[in-house]
C-alpha angles and dihedrals in degrees: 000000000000140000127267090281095140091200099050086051097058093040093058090046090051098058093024098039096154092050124086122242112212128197108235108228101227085062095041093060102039080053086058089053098048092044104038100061129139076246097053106034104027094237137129127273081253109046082050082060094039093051093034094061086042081061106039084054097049088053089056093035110135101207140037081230088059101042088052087049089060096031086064097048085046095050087043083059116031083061087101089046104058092170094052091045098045084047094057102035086046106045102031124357085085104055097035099146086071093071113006121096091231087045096041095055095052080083123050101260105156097238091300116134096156138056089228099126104045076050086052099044088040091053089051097048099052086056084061109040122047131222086240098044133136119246091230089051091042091054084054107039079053099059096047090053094055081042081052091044094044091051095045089048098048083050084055098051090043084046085055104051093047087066088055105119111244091168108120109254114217126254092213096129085208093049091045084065085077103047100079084045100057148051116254089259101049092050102051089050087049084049092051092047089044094041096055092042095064085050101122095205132066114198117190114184120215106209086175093065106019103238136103124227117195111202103202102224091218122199106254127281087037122099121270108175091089116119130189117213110203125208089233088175095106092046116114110277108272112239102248111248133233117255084253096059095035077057090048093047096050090054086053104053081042093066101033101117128180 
């Protein structure tokens, strides 16, 4: 997989001439943007736009089916630019497979359709050999980068595992609904809502006179007026509260309603 650099391609189907060369798509775009310009092509901000996004879509397109379905619409179009037509027949619309994602996964190409990562690796090595270098220093500066690789790929992996959600996920077939629909933390926080929302009881706690009233919360048709009283004499001292917070509490019992 390799750029648009015409030499290098011909370099590699020359010694390799029973292998196939494919266009990696991040190159192939960036090559549309810097050839399909008003300059170059003697077209308007918005038909570079327009041809740009027919191109773009080819490129991704899934199917042979799907790419001769915009080809066409891009050939109806580009007649009364004969430039940009002759630059894309020309260049790419004959060998097609090469960059395109219908042509690309004729061959096994384990879900790469970009040279990202040989650029990436590439990128990372220059920052460890010289130009000047020694062979000796460049053997060994070699060998600590892929050290250095191996390490920072073995932190990733552990970074990763220590996101792994350990939390217990309920068995609640009703809450479980939720669970492919959400993040993990919108879904503990919906577990929790729903959780506490099938709870049958309701306590509320009086700090004012000591004592704790639990209001069953009863299925309809049942009754629901039943209330437990609760020797709460034995029950660990209450800290006194302040007037603020006897107010407050005061408000709240006003507006408990069942």
């Amino acid at each position: 997989m390799t750029d648009k650099d015409l030499i290098a391609r011909s370099v590699i189907n020359e010694i390799f001439p029973h292998a196939r060369t494919l266009l990696c798509k991040f190159h192939t775009k960036k090559t549309f943007q810097l050839n399909v310009t008003v300059k170059n092509m003697g077209i308007s901000c918005a038909e570079v736009d327009f041809y740009l996004d027919l191109m773009f879509r080819m490129c991704d397109s899934p199917s042979e089916a799907r790419y001769n379905k915009l080809f066409e619409k891009f050939y109806t179009n580009a007649h009364e630019h004969p430039k940009l037509l002759n630059y894309f027949v020309n260049n790419w619309h004959d060998n097609r497979n090469e960059w395109t994602t219908f042509g690309m996964n004729q061959t096994i190409n384990f879900d790469n359709l970009t040279n990202n990562r040989s650029e990436s690796n590439n990128c990372q090595l220059k920052r460890w050999l010289t130009p000047n270098d020694t062979l000796t220093n460049a053997l060994k500066n070699l060998f600590k980068w892929l050290e250095n690789r191996k390490e920072n790929q073995l932190k990733k992996t552990a970074k990763t595992l220590y996101k792994t959600n350990t939390k217990q996920i309920s068995s609640d077939p009703e809450i479980l609904k939720y669970h492919p629909h959400l993040s993990t933390c919108a879904f503990e926080k919906v577990q929790i809502d729903l959780e506490n929302y099938h709870l049958k009881k309701l306590v509320i706690i009086n700090h004012l006179f000591k004592e704790c009233k639990i209001k069953k919360v009863m299925k309809e048709g049942n009754n629901s007026d039943d209330i437990i009283q609760l020797d709460v004499k034995n029950a660990p001292a209450v800290q006194e509260m302040d007037d603020d917070e006897k107010e407050s509490e005061k408000n709240f019992m006003k507006d408990v309603t069942f």
